[in-house]
N, C-alpha and C positions, 0 to 999 in steps of 0.2 A: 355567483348569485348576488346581485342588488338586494338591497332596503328592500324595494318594492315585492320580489319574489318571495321572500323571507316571510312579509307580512303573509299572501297569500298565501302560501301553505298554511303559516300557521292559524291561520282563519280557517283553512279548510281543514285540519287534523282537528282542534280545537271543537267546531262545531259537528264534524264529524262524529267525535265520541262521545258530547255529550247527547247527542241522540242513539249512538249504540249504547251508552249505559243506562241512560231511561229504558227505555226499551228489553234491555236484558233485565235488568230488575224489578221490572212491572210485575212478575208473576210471585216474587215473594216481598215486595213491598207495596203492590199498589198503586193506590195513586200516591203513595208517599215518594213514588222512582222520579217524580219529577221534581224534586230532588236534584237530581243528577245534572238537570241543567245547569247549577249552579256554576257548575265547571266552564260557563262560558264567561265567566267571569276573568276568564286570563285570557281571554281577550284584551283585556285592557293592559296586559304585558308585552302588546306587540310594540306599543311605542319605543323600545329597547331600540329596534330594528334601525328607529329613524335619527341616532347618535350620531351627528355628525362630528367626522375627528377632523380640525384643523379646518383649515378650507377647503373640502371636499365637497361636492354635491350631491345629496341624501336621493333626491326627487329632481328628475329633468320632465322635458313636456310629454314625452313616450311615456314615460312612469305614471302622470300624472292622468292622461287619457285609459290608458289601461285600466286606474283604480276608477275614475269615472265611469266608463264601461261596464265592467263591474259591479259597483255601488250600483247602478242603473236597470241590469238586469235582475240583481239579488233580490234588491227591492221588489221590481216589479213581481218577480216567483212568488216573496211572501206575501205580498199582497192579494195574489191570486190562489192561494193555497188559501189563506185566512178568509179569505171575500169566499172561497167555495166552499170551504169548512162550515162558514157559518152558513150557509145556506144550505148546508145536509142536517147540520145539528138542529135549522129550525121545522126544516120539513121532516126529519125523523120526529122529532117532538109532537109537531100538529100531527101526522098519524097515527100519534100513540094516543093522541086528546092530551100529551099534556099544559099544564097550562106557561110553565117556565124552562126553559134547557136547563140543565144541570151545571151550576158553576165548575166542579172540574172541567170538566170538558171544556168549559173554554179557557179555563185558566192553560190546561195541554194543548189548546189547540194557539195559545199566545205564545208559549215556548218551542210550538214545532214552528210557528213561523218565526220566530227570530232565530233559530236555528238552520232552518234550511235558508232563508235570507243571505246570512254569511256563508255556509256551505257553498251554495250556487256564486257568489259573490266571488270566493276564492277559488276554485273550480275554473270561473271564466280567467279569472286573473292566471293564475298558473298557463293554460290554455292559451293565454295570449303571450304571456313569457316565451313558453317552450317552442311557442309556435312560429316565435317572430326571426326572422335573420338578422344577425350576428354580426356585427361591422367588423369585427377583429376575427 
């Protein structure tokens, strides 16, 4: 398993749990469970991954298109989860007559997209790993 594969999982466990642990914790903390995103915070451990020893090469062009791809699609998800989020949480609101959305909700609706972002992100990366042939 490359650098490049390493990362993607670990983007995908990583953002993975901290939306199962929001989520399992909502009912006895609230909205205090998001919280739990915090955990995506070790994200920023994956650069571990990209230690190169010696003259070895971390990242070739396959690698680098993969995380491209990737970064590409994650993005475009959370943007489209966020862009429709926001557009349920304003038409819920005008039906109610209120006059402002409720800041949690978008404060959670900014952590489910940066969470499922990386999810779907590493999700396709693995998928194109697993999926590619093998030269050896």
């Amino acid at each position: 398993m490359n650098a490049g594969e390493k990362i993607a999982w670990a983007e995908l466990v990583i953002s993975l749990t901290a939306l199962v642990a929001a989520f399992a914790l909502y009912p006895w903390l609230g909205d205090g469970a998001a919280g739990a995103f915090g955990l995506l915070g070790l994200l920023g451990g994956c650069v571990i991954f990209t230690r190169g020893r010696g003259t070895a090469v971390v990242f070739d062009e396959r690698d680098t298109e993969i995380h491209q791809r990737g970064l590409r699609i994650g993005v475009f998800t959370g943007w489209m989860v966020g862009f429709m989020g926001l557009v349920a949480v304003v038409l819920w609101c005008v039906s109610r007559t209120l006059a402002t959305a409720p800041v949690v909700w978008l404060v959670w609706l900014v952590w489910l997209q940066i969470s499922l972002c990386y999810a779907v992100k590493g999700l396709v990366e693995v998928r194109c790993y697993r999926g590619a042939e093998h030269a050896s």
